[in-house]
MARSEKOL-513739 format. One record per residue: residue in one letter; x, y, z of N, C-alpha, C, CB in turn. Coordinates in steps of 0.1 Angstrom, whole numbers, plus 5000, padded with zeros to 4 digits. Glycine has a CB too. Example, Ala and Ser with C-alpha at 12.3 -4.5 7.8 and 13.67 -1.06 7.14 Angstrom:
residues 2
A513249435078512349555078513249675078511349555090S512849785071513749895071512950005079514149945057
This chain:
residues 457
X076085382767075885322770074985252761075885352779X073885142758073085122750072085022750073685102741X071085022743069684922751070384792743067384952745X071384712750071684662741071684482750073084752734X070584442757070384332763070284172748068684382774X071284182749071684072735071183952736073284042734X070983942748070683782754069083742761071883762769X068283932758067383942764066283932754067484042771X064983882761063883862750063383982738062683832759X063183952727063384102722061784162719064484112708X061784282715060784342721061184532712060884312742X060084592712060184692708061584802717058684732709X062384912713063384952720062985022732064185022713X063784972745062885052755063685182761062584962768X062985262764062685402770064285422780060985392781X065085542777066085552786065585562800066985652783X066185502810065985512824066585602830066285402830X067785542842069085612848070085622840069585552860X070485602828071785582816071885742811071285452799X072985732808073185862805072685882792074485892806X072185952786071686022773072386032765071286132773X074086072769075186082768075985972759075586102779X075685902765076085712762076685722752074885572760X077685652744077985622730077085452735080185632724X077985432720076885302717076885202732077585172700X077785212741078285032743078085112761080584942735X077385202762076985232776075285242781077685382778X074785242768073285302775072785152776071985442763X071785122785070585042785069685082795070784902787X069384942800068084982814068184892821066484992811X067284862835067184782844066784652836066184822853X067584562833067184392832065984362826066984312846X065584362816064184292816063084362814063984242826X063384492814062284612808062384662802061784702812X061284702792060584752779060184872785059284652771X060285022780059185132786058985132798057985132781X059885132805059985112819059485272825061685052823X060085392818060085502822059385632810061385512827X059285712813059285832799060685812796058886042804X060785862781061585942773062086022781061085992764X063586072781064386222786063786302778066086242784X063486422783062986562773064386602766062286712784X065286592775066286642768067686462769066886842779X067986542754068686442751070386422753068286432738X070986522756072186492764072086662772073986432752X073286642777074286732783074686832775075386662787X073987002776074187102766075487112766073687222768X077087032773077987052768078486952760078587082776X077586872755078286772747079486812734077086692742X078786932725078886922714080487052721077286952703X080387102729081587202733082787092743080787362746X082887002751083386922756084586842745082486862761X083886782738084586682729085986782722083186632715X085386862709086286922705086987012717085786982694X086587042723087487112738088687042741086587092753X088786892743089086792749090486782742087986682748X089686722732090686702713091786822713089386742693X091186972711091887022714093087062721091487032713X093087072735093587012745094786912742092486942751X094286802738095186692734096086722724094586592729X095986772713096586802701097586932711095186872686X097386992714098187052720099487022729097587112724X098786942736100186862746100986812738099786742757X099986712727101086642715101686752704100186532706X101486852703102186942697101786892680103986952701X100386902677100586842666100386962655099486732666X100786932641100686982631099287072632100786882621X098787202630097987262629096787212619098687372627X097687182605096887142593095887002593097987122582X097186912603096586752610095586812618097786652623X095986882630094686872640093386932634095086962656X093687022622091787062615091386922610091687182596X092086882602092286772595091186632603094086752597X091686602619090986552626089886562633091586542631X089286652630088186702631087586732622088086792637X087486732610086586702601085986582598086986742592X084586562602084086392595084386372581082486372595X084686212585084686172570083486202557084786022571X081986152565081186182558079986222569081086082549X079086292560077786302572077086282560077386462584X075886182566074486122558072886182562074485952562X072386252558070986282560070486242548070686432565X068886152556068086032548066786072552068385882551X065686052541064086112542064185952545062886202528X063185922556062385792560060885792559062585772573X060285772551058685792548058385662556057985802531X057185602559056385462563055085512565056985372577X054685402561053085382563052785352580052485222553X052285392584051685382601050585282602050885542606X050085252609049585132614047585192608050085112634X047685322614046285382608046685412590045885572618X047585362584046885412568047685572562044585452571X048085662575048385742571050185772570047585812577X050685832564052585832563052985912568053385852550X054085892574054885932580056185982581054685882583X056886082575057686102573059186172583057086142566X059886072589061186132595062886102592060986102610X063486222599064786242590065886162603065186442585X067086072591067885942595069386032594067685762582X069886072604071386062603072785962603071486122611X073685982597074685882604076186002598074585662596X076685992611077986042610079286002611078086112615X080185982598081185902598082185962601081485852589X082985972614084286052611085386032608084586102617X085985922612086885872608087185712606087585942614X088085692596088285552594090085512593087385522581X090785592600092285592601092485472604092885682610X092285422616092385332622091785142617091785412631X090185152612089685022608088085122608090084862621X086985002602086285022603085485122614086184932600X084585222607083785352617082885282626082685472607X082785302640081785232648081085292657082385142654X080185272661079085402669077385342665079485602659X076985432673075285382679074485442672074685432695X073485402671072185462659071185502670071285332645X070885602678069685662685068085682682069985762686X067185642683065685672681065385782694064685512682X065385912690064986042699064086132692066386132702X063586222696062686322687063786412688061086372693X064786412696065886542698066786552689066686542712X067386412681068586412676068986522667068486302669X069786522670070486682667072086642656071286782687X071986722645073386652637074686732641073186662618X074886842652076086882655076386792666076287012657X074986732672075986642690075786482678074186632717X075486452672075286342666076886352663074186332655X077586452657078786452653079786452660078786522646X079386542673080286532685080686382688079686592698X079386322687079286212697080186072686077086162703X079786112675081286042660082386062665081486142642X082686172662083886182672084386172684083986252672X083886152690084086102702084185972707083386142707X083785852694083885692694085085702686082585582688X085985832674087285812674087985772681087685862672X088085922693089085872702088585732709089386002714X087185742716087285592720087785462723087185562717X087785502711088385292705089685362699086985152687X090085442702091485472697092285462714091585662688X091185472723092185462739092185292739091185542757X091085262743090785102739091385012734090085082732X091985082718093085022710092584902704094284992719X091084922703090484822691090584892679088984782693X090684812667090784842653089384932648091084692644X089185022653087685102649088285252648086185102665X087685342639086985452640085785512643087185502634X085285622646084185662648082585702641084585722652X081785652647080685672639079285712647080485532631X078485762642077085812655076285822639077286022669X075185782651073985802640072385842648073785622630X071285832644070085812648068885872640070085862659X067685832643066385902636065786002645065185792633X065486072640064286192647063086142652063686292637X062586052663061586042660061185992674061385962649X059985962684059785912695059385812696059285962701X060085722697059985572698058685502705061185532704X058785552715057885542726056585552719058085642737X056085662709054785682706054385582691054485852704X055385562688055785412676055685292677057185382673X054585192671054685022672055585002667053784932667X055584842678056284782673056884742655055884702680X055384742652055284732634055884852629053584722626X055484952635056185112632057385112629056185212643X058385082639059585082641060184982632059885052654X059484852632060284752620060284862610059384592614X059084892606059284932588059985082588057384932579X060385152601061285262603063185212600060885312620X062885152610064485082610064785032591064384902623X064384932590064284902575064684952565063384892572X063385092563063485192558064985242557062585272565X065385342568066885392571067785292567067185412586X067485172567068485072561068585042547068184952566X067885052541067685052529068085192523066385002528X068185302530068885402522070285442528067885532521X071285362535072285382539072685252539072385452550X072285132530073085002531074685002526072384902523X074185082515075385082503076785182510074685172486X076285252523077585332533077885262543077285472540X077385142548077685082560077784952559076885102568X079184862564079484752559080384682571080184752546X080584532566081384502579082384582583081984402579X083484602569084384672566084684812567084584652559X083484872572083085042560082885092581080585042539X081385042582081085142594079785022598080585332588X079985012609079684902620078684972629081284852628X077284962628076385022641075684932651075185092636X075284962663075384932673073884992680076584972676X073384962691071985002699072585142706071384872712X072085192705071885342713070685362720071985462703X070585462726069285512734068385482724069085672739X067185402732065785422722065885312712065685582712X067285222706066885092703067985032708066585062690X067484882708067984782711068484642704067384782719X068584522711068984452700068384362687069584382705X066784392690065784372678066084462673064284362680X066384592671066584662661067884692651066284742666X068284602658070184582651069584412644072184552669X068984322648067784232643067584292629066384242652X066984342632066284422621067084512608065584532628X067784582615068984592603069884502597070084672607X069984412601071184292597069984202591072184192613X068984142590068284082580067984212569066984002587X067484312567067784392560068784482551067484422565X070384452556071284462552071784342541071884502562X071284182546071684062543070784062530071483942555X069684142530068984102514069984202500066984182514X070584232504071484342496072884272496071584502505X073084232505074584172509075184042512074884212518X073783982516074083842517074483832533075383802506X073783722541073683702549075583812557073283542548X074883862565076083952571076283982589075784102564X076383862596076083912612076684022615076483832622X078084032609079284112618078784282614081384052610X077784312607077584432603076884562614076784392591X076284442619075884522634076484462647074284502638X076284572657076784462671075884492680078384502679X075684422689074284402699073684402696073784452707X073484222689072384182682072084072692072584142667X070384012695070583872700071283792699069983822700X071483702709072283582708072283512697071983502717X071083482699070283382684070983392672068683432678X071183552668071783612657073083642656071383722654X074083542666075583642664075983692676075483792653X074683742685075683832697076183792701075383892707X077583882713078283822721078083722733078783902724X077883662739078083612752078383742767079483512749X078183812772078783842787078583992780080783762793X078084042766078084162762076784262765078284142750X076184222777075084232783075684302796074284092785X076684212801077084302808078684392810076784252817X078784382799080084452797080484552799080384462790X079884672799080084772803080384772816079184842800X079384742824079684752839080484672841078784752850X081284572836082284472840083684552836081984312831X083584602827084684722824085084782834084484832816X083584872837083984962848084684912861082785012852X084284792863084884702873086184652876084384602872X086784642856088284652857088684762857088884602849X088384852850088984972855088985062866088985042850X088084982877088385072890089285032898087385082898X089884872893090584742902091484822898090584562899X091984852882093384912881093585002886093784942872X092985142893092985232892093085242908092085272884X092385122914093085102928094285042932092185052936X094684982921095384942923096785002923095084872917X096985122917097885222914097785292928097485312901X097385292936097185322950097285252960096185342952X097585122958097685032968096784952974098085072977X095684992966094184962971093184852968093385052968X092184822971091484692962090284712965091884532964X089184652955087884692957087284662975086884592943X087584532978087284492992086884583002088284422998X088084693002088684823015087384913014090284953010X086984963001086585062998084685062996087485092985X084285203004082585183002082585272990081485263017X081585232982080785302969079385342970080685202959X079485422961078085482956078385512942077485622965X076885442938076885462925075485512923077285332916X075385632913074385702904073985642895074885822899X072785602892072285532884072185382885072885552874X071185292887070785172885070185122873070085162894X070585152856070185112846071085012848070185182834X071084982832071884882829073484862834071884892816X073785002830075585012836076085002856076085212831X074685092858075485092873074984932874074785232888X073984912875073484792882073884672879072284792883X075384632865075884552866077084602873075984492856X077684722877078584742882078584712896078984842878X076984752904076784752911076984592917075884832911X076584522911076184372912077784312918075684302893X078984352902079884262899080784382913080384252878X080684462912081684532931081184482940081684722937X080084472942079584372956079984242955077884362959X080084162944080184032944082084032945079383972928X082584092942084084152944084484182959084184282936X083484202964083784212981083684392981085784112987X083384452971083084592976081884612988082684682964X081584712989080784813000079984892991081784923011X078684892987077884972979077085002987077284922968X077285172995076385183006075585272999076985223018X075385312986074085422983074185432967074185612992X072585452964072485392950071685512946071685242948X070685562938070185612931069385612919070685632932X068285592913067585582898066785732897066285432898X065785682889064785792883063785782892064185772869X063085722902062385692912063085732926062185562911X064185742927064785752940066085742948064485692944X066385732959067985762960067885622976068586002965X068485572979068985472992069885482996069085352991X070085403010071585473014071185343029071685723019X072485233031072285163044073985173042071284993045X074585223053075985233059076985103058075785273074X076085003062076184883063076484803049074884843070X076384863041076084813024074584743020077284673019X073984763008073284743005073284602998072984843001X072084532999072184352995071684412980070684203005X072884372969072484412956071684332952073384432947X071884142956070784102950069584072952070984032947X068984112964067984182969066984312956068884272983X067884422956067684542955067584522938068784642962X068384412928067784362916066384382913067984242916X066084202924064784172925064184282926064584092935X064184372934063084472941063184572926063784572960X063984622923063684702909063384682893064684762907X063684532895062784432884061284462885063084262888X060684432900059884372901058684502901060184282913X059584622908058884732912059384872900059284762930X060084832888060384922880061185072887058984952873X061784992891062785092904063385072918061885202910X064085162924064585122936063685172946066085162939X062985222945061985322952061185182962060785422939X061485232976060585142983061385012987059285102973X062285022979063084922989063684923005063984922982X062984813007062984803022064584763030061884683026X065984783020066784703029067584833030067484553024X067384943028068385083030066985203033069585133011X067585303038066885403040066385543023067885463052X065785593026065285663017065885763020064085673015X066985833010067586003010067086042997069486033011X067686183000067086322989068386252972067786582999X067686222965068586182954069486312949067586132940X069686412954070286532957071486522961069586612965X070786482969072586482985073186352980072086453009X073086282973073486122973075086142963071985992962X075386232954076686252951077286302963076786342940X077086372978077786462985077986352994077086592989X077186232999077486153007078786133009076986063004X079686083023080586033023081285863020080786073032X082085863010082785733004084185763000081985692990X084585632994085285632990085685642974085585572996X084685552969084585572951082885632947084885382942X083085732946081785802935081585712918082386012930X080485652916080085572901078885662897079485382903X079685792892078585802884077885802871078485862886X076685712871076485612857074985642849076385422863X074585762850073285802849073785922836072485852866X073586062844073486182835074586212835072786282838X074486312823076086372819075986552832076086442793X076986592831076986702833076186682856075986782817X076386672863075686572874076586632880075486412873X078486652884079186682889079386862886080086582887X078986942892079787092883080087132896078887232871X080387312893080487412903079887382915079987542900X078587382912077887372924078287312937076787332922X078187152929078687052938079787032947078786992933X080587102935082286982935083086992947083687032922X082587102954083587122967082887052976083987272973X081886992979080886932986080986812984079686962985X081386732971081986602972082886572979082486582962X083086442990083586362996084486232994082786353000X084186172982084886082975086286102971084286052965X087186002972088686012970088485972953089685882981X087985892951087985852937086585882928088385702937X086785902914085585922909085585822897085386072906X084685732895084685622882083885712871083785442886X083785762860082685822847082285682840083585952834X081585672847080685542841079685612828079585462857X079385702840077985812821079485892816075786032828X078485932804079586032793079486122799079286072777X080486202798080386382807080086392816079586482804X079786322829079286362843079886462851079386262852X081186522849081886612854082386752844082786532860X081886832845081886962838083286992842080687082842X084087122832085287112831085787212847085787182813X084887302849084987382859085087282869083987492861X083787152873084287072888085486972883082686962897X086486972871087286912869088687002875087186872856X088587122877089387232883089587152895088787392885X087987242905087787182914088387082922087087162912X088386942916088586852924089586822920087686752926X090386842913091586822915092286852920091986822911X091887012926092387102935092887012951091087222937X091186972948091286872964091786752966089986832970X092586712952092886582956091986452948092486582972X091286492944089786412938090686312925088086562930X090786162924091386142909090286102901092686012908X090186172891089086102881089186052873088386152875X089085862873089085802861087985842849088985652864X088585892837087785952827087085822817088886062819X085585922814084885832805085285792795083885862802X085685852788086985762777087285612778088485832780X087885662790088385502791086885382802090285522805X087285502811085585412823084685322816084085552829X084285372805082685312802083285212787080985472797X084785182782084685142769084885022767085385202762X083984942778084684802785083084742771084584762813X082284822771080884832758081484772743080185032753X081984912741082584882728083884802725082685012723X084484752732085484642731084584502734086784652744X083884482740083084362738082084342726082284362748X082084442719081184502703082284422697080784712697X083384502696084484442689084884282690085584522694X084684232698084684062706083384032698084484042727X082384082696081684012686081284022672080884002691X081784172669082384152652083784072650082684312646X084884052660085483952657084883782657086483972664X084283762666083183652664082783582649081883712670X081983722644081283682636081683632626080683742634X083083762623083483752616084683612612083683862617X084883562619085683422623084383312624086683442642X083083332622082383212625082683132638082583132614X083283162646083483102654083283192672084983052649X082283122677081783182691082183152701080783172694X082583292710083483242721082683222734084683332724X083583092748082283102757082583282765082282942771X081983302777081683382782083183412793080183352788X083583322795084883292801085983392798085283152797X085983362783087083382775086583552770087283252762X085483522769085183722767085283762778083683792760X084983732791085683842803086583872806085683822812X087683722797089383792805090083872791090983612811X089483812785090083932771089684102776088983892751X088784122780087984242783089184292793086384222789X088984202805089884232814091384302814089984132819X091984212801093084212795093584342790093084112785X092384392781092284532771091984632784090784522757X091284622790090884682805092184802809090784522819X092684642813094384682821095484732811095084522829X095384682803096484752794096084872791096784692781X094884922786094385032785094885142794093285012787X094785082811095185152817096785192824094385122823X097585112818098685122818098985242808099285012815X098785212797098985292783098685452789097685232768X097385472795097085612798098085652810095485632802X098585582820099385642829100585632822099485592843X101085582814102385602804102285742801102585512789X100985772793100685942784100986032799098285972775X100285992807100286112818101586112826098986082831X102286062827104086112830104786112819104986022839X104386112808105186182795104586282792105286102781X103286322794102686492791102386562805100886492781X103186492814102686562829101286582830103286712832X100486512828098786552827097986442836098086552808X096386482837095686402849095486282836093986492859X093986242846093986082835092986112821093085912846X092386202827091786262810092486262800091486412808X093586392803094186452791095386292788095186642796X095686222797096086132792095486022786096586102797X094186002786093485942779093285962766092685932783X092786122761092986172750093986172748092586262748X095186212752096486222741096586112738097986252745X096585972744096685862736095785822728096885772743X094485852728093585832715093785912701092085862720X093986032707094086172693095586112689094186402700X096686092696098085982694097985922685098285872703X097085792689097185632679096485692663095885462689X095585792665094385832655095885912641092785982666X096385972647097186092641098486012633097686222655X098785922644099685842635099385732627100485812641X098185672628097785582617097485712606096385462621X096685802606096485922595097885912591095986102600X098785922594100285992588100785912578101586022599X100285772587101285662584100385622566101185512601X099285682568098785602558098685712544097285532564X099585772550099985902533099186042539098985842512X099186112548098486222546099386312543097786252557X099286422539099886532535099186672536100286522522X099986752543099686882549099086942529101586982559
């Protein structure tokens, strides 16, 4: 998901909230309008990140029956970069931390993916998480391969001056690997769009003025229009399609969504304004619940104002526990990875499940609920409504020419729905749920641009 408020005043990168940790680039942010709203996560994703992905891939390659030599082949990154970052600190004394970026592949078009500021960053989930913006924007069916990056370091205990001359730094020793053309980065947990700011005047002294080189940058600089809230506007189309394949439409159906960052709480916003039912919400402060639906633009205000939902007076206060088990009809869960498992999954009540965060459902409560009936639109597709709007504004830039907000919603919409056609095509040609048909068509499009473009066993 990503602090990636384009349109918002800019400011040092703020602190993950309810967003999943998980997030590729085009999912993480925060509540509207805050800087350090919360602590840092101690832990930086979901211990299944780095076993999931290739799990997944795997999986896929198999239904597709692919070449043995291909499928190693696809799993090896293109490149992996580790960079010393020294800076002077504000007291006089230096500072020294280490800059990843992992390229995996470029079959397809330029590598694309989020640059993280964590003290956790780890270079095997850094590489998962590369891989994992292959398939991506390989379901998506934007011209990208995959890319992940980040620094080691806690942002939070970093100035603002800190961070300029951090960011910079890392830029200046990975300019010459990252290009419009080459590999394309983006806000992740921990920065935002001053810090893609910051790389792109820093990249432009080397290169010559260059917007399209980052994405979720301010407006001022290039950003998109409506790319603020794109993610959750994704999610929005792909729940319409997904009811739609049912007979259904957002209007009928009550929700609950996990997480009030950036993602749920435009999703939350754009399904109420759609004529949904959002009867129970959840953040890092607390959980709500009014039967009746909850006034979202009420409950904005109130977590703008109060750095949370906590205390809001227009729903009752429940155990943020029980708030996945509640009875609904669509589960949004938009916060942590890993949130659905064993424990839960037979105690879930929802007909439908949206993966708004990366990984929210572990492979065992994917048994589970399917057992019961449960359909799960997969994060793959759920949350990539981010990185197709990234793409809408490296095509932007790259065209000099800026589109209004209009025209980037229905294109989104457009890619949305086809998207989701494309994956129920994969799933009655590989007999499989909407996962494995999501991946087959990403590991798919990825394997045959490789082929197409001369590979050899």
């Amino acid at each position: 998901m990503e602090a990636d408020s384009t349109g918002s005043a800019v400011g040092p990168p703020a602190a993950e909230d309810s967003s999943s940790p998980d997030v590729d680039e085009d999912a993480f942010a925060f509540p509207r309008g805050l800087l350090y709203p919360f602590p840092f996560p101690e832990a930086l994703s979901s211990p299944s990140c780095e076993t999931l992905v290739p799990r997944n891939f795997k999986q896929a390659a198999k239904l597709l029956g692919l070449d043995s030599k291909l499928e190693k082949s696809l799993l090896i990154p293109f490149r992996e970069i580790k960079v010393e970052c020294t800076i002077p600190k504000d007291d006089g004394t230096l500072a020294s931390f280490v800059g990843f970026r992992v390229q995996h592949d470029n079959a397809r078009g330029p590598m694309k993916g989020g640059i993280r500021y964590h003290h956790e960053v780890d270079p095997d989930e850094v590489n998962a998480l590369a891989q994992l913006m292959t398939w991506k924007t390989a379901v998506a069916n934007i011209p990208y391969g995959g890319a992940k990056g980040g620094i080691g370091c806690s942002p939070g205990k970093l100035s603002c001056s800190e961070l300029e001359r951090l960011t910079r730094v890392f830029t200046q020793k990975i300019h010459d690997l990252i290009g419009i053309h080459t590999d394309v980065p983006a806000p992740d947990m921990g920065t935002n769009s001053q810090t893609m700011a910051w790389i792109l005047d820093e990249y432009s002294k080397f290169h010559g003025h260059s917007p399209a080189v980052v994405t979720g940058k301010p407006i001022d600089l290039g950003g998109s229009l409506g790319r603020e809230a794109a993610t959750g506007r994704g999610v929005l189309f792909a729940t319409e399609a997904l009811l739609a394949e049912y007979g259904k439409s957002i209007k009928d159906q009550r929700f609950i969504i996990q997480g009030f960052g950036n993602v749920g709480s435009w999703a939350a916003q754009l399904i109420s304004e759609a004529g949904g039912k959002v009867i129970a919400i959840s953040d890092v402060t607390g959980a709500i619940k009014n039967t009746n639906g909850l006034d979202i633009e009420k409950l904005l205000k109130h977590s703008a104002e109060n750095r949370g939902i906590k205390g809001f007076s227009g729903g009752e206060s429940i155990d943020a526990s029980s708030l996945l088990t509640e009875d609904c009809d669509v589960l949004i869960p938009a916060a942590l990875g890993g949130v659905i498992n064993r424990e839960n999954a037979n105690d879930l009540r929802a007909k439908f499940i949206i993966e708004a965060a990366n990984h929210p459902t572990d492979p065992e409560a994917d048994e589970i609920l399917s057992k019961k009936g449960v359909v799960i639109l997969p994060d793959i597709y759920a949350n990539s409504g981010g990185v197709t709007v990234s793409y809408f504004e490296w095509v932007q830039n790259i065209q000099g020419f800026m589109w209004d907000e209009e025209k980037v919603n229905a294109e989104l919409k457009t890619y949305m729905t086809r998207g989701f056609k494309d994956m129920k095509e994969m799933c009655k040609m590989h007999n499989c749920d909407l996962r494995m048909g999501a991946f087959t068509l990403g590991v798919n499009r990825v394997a045959r641009a490789t082929v197409l473009r001369g590979w050899e066993a």
